[in-house]
C-alpha positions as CSV (number, residue, x, y, z in Angstrom):
1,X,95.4,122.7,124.3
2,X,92.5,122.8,121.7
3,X,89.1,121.0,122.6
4,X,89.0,117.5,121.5
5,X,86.9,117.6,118.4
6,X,89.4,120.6,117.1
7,X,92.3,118.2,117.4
8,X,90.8,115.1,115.4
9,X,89.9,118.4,112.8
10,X,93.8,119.3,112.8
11,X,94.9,115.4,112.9
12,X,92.8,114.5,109.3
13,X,95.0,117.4,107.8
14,X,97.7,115.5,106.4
15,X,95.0,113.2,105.0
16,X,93.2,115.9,103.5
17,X,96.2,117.1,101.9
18,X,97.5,114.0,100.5
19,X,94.1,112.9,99.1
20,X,94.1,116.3,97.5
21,X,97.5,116.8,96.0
22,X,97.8,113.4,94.9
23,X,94.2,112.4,93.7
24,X,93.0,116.1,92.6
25,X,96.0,118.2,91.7
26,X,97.7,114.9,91.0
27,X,100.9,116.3,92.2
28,X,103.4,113.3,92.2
29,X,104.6,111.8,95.3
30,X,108.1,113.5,95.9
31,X,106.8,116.5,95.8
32,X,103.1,116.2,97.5
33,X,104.7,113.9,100.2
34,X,107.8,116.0,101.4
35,X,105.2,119.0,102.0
36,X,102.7,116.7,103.3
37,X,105.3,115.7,105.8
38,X,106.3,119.9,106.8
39,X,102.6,120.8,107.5
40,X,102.5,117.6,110.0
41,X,105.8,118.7,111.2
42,X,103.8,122.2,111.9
43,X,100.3,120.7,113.2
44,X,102.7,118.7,115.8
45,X,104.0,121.3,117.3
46,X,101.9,124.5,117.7
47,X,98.4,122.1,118.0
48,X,99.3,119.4,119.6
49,X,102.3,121.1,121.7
50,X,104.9,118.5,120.7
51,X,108.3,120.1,121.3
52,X,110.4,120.8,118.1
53,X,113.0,118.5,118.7
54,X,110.7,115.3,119.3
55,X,108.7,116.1,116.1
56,X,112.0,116.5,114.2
57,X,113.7,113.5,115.7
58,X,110.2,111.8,114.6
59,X,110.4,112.6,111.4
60,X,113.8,111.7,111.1
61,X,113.7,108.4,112.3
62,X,110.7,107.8,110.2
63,X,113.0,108.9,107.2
64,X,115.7,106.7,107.9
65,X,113.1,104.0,108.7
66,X,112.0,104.7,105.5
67,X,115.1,104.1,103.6
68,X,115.8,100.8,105.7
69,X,114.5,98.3,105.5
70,X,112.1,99.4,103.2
71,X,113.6,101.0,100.2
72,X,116.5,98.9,100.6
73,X,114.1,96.0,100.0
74,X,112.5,97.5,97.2
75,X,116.1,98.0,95.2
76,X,116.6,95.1,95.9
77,X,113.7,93.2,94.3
78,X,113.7,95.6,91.4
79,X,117.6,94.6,90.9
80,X,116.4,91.1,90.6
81,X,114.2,92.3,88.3
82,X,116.2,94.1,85.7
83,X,119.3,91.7,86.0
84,X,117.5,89.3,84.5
85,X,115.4,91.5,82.0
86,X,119.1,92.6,81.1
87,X,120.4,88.8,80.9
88,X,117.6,87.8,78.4
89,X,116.2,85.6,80.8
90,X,112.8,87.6,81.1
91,X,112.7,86.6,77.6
92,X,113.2,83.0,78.1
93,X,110.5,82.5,80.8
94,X,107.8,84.8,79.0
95,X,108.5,82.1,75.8
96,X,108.3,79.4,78.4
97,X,104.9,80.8,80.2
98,X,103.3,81.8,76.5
99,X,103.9,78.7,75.0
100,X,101.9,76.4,77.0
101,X,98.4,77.5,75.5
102,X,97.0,79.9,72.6
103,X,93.5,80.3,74.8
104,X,93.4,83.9,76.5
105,X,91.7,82.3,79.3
106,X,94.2,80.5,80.3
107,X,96.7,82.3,79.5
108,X,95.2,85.4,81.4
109,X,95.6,82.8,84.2
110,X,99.1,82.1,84.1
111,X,100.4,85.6,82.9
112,X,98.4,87.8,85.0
113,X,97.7,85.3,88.1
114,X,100.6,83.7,88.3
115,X,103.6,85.3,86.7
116,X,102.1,88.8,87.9
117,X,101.7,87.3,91.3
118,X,105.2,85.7,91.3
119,X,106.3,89.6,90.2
120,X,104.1,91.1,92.6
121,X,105.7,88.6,95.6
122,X,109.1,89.5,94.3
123,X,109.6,93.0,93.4
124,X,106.3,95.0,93.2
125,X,106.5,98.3,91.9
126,X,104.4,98.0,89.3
127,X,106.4,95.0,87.8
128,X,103.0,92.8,88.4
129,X,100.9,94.8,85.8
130,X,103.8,96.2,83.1
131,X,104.6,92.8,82.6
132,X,101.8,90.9,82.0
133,X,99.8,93.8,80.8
134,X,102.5,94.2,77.8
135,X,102.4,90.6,77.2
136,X,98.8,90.0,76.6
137,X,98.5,93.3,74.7
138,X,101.2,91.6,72.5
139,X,99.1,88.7,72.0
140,X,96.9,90.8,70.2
141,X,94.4,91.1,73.3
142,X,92.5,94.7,73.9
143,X,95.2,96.9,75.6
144,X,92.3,98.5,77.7
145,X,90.6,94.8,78.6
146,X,94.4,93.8,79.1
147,X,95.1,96.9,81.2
148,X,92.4,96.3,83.5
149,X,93.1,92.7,83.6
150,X,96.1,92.8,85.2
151,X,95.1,95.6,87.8
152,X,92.2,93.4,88.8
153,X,94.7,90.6,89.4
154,X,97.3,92.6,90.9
155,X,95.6,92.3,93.9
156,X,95.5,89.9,96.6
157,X,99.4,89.1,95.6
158,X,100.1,92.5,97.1
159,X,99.4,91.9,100.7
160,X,102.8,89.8,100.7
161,X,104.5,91.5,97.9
162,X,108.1,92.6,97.8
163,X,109.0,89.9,99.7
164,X,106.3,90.7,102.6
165,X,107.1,94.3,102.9
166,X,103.5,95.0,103.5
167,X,102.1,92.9,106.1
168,X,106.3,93.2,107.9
169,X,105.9,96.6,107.7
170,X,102.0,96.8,109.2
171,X,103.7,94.7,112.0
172,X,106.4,96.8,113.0
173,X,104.2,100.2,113.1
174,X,101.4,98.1,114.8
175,X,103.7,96.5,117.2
176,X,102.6,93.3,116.1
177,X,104.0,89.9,115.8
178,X,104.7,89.6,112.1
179,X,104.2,85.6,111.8
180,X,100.5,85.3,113.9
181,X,99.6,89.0,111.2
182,X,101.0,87.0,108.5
183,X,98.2,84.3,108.9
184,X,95.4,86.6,110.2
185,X,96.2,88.7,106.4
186,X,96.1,85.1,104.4
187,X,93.3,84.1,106.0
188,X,90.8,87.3,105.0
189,X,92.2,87.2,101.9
190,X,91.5,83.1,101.3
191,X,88.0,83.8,99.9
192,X,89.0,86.7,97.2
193,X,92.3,84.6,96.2
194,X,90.0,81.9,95.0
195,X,87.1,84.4,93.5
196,X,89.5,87.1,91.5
197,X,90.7,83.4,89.1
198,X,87.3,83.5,87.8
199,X,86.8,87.8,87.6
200,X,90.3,87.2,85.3
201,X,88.5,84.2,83.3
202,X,85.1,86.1,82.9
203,X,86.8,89.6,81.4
204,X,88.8,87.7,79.3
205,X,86.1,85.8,78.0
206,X,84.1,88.4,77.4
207,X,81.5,87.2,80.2
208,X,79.8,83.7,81.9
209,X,80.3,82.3,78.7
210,X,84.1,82.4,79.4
211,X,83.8,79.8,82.1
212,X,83.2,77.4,80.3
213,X,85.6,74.5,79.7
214,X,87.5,76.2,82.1
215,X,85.8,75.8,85.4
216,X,88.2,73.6,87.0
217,X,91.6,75.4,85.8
218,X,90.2,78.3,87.0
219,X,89.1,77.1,90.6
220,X,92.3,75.5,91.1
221,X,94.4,78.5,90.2
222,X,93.0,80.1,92.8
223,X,93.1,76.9,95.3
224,X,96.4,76.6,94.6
225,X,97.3,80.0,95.9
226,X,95.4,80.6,98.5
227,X,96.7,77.2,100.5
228,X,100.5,76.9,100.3
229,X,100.2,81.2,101.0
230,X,98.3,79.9,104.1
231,X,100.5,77.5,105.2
232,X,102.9,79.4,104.5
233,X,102.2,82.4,106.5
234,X,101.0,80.5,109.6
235,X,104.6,78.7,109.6
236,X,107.5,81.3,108.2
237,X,106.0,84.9,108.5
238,X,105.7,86.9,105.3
239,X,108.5,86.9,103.5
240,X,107.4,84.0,101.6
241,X,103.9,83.0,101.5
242,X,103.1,85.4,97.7
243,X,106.1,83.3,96.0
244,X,105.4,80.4,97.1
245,X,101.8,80.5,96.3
246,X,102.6,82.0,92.9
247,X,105.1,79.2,92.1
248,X,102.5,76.6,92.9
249,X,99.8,78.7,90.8
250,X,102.2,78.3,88.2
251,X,102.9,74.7,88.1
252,X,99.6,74.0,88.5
253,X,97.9,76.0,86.0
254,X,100.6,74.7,83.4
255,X,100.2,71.2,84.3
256,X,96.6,71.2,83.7
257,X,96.5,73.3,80.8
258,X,99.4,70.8,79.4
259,X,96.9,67.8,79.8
260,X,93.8,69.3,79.2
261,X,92.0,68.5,75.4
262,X,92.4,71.0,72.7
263,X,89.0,72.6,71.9
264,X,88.3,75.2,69.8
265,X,85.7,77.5,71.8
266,X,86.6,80.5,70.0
267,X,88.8,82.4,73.0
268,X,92.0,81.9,71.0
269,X,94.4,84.8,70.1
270,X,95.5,84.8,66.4
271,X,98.5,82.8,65.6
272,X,100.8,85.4,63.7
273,X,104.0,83.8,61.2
274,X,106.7,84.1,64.7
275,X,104.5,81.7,66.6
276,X,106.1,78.9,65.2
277,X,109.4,80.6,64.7
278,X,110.3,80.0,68.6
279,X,112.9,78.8,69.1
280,X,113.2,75.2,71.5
281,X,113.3,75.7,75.3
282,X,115.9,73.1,77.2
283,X,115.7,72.5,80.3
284,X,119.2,73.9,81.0
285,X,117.9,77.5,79.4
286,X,114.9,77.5,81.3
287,X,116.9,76.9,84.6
288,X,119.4,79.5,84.2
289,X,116.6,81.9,83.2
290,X,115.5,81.1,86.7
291,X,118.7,81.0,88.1
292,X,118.3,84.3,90.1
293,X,114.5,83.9,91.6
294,X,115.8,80.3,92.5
295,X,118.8,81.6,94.8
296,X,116.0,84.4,96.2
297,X,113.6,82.1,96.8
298,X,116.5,79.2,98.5
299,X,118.3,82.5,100.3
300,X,115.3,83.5,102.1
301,X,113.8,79.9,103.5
302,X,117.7,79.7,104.7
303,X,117.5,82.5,106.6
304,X,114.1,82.4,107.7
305,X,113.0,80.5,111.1
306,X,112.7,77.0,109.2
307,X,116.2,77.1,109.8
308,X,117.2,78.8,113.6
309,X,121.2,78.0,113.5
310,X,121.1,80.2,110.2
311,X,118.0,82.6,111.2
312,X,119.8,83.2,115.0
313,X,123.1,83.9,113.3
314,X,122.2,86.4,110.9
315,X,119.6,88.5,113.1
316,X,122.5,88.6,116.0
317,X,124.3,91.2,113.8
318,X,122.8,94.2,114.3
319,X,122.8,97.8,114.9
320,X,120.7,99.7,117.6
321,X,120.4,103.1,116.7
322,X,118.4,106.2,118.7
323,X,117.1,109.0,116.8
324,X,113.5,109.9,118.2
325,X,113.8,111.9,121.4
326,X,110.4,111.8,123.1
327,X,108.6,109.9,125.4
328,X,107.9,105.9,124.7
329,X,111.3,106.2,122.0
330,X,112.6,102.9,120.5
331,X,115.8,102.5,118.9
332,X,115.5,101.8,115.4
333,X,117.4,98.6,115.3
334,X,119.0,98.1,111.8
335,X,119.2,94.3,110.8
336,X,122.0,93.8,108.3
337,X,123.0,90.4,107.2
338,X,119.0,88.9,107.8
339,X,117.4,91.5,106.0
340,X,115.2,90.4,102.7
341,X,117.2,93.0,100.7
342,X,120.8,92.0,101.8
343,X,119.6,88.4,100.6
344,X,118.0,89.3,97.4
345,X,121.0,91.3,96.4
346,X,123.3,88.5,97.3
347,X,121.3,86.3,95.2
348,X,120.6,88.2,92.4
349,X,124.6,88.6,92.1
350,X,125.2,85.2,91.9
351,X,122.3,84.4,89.7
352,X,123.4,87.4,87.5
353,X,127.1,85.6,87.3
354,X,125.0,82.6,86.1
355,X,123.6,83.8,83.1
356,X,126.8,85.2,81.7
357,X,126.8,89.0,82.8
358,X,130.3,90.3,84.4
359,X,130.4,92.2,87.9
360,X,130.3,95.2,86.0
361,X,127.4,94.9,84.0
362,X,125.3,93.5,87.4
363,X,126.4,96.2,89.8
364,X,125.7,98.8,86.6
365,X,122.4,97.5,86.8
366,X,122.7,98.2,90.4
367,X,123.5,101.6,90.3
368,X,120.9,102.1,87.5
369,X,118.3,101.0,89.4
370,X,119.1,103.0,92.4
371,X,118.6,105.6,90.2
372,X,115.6,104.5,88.9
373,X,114.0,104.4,92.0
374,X,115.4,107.6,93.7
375,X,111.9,109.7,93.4
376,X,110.1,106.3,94.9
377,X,113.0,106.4,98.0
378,X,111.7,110.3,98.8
379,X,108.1,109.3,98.5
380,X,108.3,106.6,100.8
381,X,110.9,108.0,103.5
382,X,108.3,111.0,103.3
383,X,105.3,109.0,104.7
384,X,107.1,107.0,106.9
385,X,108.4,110.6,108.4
386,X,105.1,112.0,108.1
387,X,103.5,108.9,109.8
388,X,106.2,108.8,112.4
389,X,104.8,112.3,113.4
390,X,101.5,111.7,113.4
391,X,102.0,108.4,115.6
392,X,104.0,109.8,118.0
393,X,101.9,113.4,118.3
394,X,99.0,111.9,119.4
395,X,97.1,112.4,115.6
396,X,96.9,108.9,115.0
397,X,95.5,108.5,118.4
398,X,93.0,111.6,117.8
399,X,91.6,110.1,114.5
400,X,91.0,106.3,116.0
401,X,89.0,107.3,119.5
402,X,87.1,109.6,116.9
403,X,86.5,107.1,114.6
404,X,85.4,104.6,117.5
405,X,83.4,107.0,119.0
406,X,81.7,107.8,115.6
407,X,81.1,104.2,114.5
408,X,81.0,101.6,117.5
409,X,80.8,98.5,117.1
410,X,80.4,98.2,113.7
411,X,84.0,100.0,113.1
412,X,85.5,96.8,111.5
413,X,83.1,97.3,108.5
414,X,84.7,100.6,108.0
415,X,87.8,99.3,108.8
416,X,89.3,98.0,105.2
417,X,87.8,100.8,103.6
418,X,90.5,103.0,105.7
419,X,92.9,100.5,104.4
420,X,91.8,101.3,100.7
421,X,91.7,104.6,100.8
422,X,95.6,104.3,102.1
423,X,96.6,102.6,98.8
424,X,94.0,105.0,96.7
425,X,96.3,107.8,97.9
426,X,99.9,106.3,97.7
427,X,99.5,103.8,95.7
428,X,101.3,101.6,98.0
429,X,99.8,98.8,100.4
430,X,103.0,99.4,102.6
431,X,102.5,103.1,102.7
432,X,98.6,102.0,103.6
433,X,99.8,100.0,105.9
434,X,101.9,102.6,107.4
435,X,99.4,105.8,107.6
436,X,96.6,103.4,109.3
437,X,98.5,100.7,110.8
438,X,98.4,102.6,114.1
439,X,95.1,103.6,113.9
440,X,93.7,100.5,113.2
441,X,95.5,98.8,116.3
442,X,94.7,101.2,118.6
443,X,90.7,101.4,117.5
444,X,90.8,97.6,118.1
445,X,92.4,98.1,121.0
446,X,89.1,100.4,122.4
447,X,86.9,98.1,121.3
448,X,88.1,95.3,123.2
449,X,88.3,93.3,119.4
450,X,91.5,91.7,118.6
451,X,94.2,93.8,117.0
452,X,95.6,91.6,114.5
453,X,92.5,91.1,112.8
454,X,91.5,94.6,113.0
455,X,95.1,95.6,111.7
456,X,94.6,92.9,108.9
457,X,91.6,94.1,107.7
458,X,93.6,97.4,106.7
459,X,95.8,94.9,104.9
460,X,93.3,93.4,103.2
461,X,91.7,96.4,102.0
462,X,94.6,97.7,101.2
463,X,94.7,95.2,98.4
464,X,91.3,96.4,97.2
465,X,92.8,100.0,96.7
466,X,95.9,99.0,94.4
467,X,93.4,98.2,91.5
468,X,92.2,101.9,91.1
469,X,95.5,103.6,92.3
470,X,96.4,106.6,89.9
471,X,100.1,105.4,89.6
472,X,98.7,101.6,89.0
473,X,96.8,102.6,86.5
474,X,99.5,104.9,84.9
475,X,101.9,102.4,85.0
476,X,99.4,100.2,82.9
477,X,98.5,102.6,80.3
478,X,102.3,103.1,79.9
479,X,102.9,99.1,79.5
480,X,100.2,99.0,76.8
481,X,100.6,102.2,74.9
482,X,96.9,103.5,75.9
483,X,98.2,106.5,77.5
484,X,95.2,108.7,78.0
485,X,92.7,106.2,79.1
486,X,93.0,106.5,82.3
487,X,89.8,107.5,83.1
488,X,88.4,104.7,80.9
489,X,90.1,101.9,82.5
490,X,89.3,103.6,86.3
491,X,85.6,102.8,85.2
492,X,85.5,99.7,84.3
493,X,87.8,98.5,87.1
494,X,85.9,100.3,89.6
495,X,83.5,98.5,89.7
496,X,85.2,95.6,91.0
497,X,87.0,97.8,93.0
498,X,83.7,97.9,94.9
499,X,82.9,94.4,95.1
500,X,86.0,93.3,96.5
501,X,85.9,95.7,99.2
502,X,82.4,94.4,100.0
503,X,83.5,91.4,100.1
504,X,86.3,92.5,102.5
505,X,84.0,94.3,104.7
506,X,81.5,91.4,105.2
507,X,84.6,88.5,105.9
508,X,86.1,90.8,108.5
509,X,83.0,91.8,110.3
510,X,81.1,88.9,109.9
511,X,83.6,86.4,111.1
512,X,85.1,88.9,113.7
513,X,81.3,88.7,114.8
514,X,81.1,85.3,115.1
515,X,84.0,85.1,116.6
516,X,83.2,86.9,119.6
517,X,80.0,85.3,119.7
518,X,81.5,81.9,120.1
């Protein structure tokens, strides 16, 4: 066996070589993750004397792991998605959404915030910034400004995104209880939910000046978020708190803007000759355009412990599988009917019947998006593998009594900035969430602090790290045609970047502190 401080060297390879192939040689993640996961594969077994068939079954079950629940719930909420971009209901609700108020500021507040949020809570994948992003670069707004925008507010959304994959999925490695994570995540992120409103309001504003006449909309776009997603989350688990919260952001930020005095303050876009060529919104239109996140939204609270008759039925059918063939094993237990993505699909079929399109078009868009996310599915079975290995080797184990033998008692400051750097590299707060996850639990666990908020402060910073992700960023210079500048937009977002993770950093050290004080 190698000497200890040879091991943590060996362990930090994988990192190494994702940070490099993704962020340097910017190799893209079905290729740099599959080889990522071989050299764990190799640093298992000859330095830290796993036996072949454990580190195999490892990776396998990680792989399968991998593919459910997790891609399954990302086809799904990408299905939703497209069935209704291909139904014309996207359309419909961007009219609806646009057509409240010509000011950018608020607008910014209701496109980015809230419908990006709402995106973000139900599909992810980049959804959250294409959208919005194309939107206000319609408008006539600065593609760059409107890039970075919607990366800045694509954010805290993302902690219970894709219908809580994130925070389920930091459960499950961390061997958590997902409902007492869920609130531990919505409380950390209570203070940034309220502050990023006003980072929105003051870049599209073009500075302080931007706040004003918009104070109060502002603050309560982000009030309105932050409490139903706590309540939420301390009550039903993850699955809901992002939609909810969005929904309410949405209402609330219409209703006010609806009541609130036209004054010209110069943050108007320029009308253009279509803006009064739209054509009149019913309430019946608007409905059916909604038809699908409606039946999502009522599918999951059924089957979610507000309702035990329904919650107990669907979780009884199962499927205990056993793949991993070392010591401490599981069965990977596959849960079919309750699932988030067995819902969502259900929905979105029915919701896709309502607005008109046949069984054939809906499960074309089915297949088509299957297809469109077939290079995402080996990314993310990859690092669940390759996480898998490095769990059940020992590596994960390496890195965290290293890193709390390095830090001490200040670990929980570092502590989100692991959970950034996850989402740096993959681009994903899930795949964050599953390369730390461990490691965080188990550095809490030699501390003496308590897991679940050391686990959500890799959440949390997690969310930090979407903003100045490569394949964020990428997907919004895409969106608004300003392919090229993605070095431009990095700098001006990084910035922020670093004053939310300070932020991060000084709720989750200084309250753990108190905390243990009291």
């Amino acid at each position: 066996m190698l000497p200890s401080w040879a091991l943590v060297i060996c362990a930090i390879i994988p990192i190494i070589w994702l940070i490099i192939s993704l962020a340097v040689l910017k190799m893209p993640g079905q290729r740099a993750i599959p080889i990522g996961l071989i050299i764990t594969i190799g640093l298992a077994i000859f330095a830290f004397q796993m036996p072949v068939l454990d580190s195999l079954t490892a990776a396998l079950q990680g792989i399968v792991n991998g593919l459910w629940p997790i891609v399954y719930i990302i086809i799904a909420a990408v299905f939703t998605y497209n069935v209704v971009t291909k139904s014309g209901g996207m359309d419909t609700i961007k009219a609806m959404l646009s057509s409240v108020s010509n000011d950018k500021r608020i607008l910014v507040l209701i496109l980015a915030w809230g419908l990006g949020g709402f995106l973000e809570a139900i599909a992810g994948f980049g959804t959250a910034v294409a959208i919005p992003a194309g939107i206000l670069a319609a408008f006539g707004m600065n593609p760059v400004l409107a890039a970075v925008i919607c990366l800045v507010a694509n954010t805290t959304p993302t902690a219970f995104g894709a219908i809580g994959l994130p925070v389920s999925t930091l459960a499950q490695v961390g061997g958590l209880d997902p409902l007492q994570l869920s609130l531990f995540v919505s409380l950390q992120l209570f203070l940034l939910i309220l502050i990023v409103p006003f980072i929105l309001v003051f870049l599209a504003g073009g500075g302080l000046k931007g706040l004003k006449g918009v104070f109060l909309i502002t603050l309560a776009a982000g009030l309105s978020f932050a409490i139903p997603q706590v309540i939420i989350a301390r009550f039903l688990g993850p699955e809901l708190p992002a939609i909810l919260g969005s929904l309410v952001t949405l209402g609330t930020v219409i209703l006010i803007a609806s009541k609130m005095k036209k004054k010209n303050a110069g943050f108007d876009f320029a009308k253009t000759q279509d803006d009064t060529a739209q054509p009149k919104l019913t309430f019946s239109k608007a409905l059916n355009a909604w038809a699908p996140f409606i039946l999502v939204f009522t599918f999951i609270i059924l089957a979610s412990p507000l309702v035990p008759p329904i919650n107990q039925g669907l979780k009884s059918i199962t499927t205990s599988i056993s793949i991993y063939q070392g010591t401490g094993h599981a069965p990977l237990v596959v849960d079919w009917l309750g699932n988030p993505g067995t819902l969502i699909i259900l929905a979105t079929v029915i919701g896709g019947l309502i607005q008109k399109l046949s069984f054939g078009q809906i499960f074309q868009t089915l297949w088509q998006t299957i297809v469109q996310l077939r290079k995402s599915a080996v990314t993310v079975m990859g690092i669940v593998g390759l996480a898998k290995v490095m769990t059940y080797s020992g590596m994960i184990g390496s890195i965290s009594t290293f890193l709390v033998a390095t830090t001490g008692p200040i670990y929980p400051i570092i502590a989100p900035i692991i959970g950034a750097l996850g989402t740096f590299i993959t681009g994903s707060d899930t795949s964050s969430n599953i390369l730390f996850g461990r490691l965080q639990v188990d550095a809490a666990n030699s501390l003496g602090a308590n897991p679940y908020w050391i686990a959500s402060a890799n959440m949390a910073g997690a969310t930090a790290g979407k903003m100045i992700s490569p394949q964020s960023i990428s997907v919004a210079t895409a969106a608004t045609g300003m392919v090229g500048e993605e070095g431009n937009i990095l700098k001006r977002v990084a910035k922020y970047c670093f004053i939310y993770v300070a932020l991060i950093c000084i709720v989750v050290y200084g309250v753990g502190l108190i905390a243990h004080l009291v």
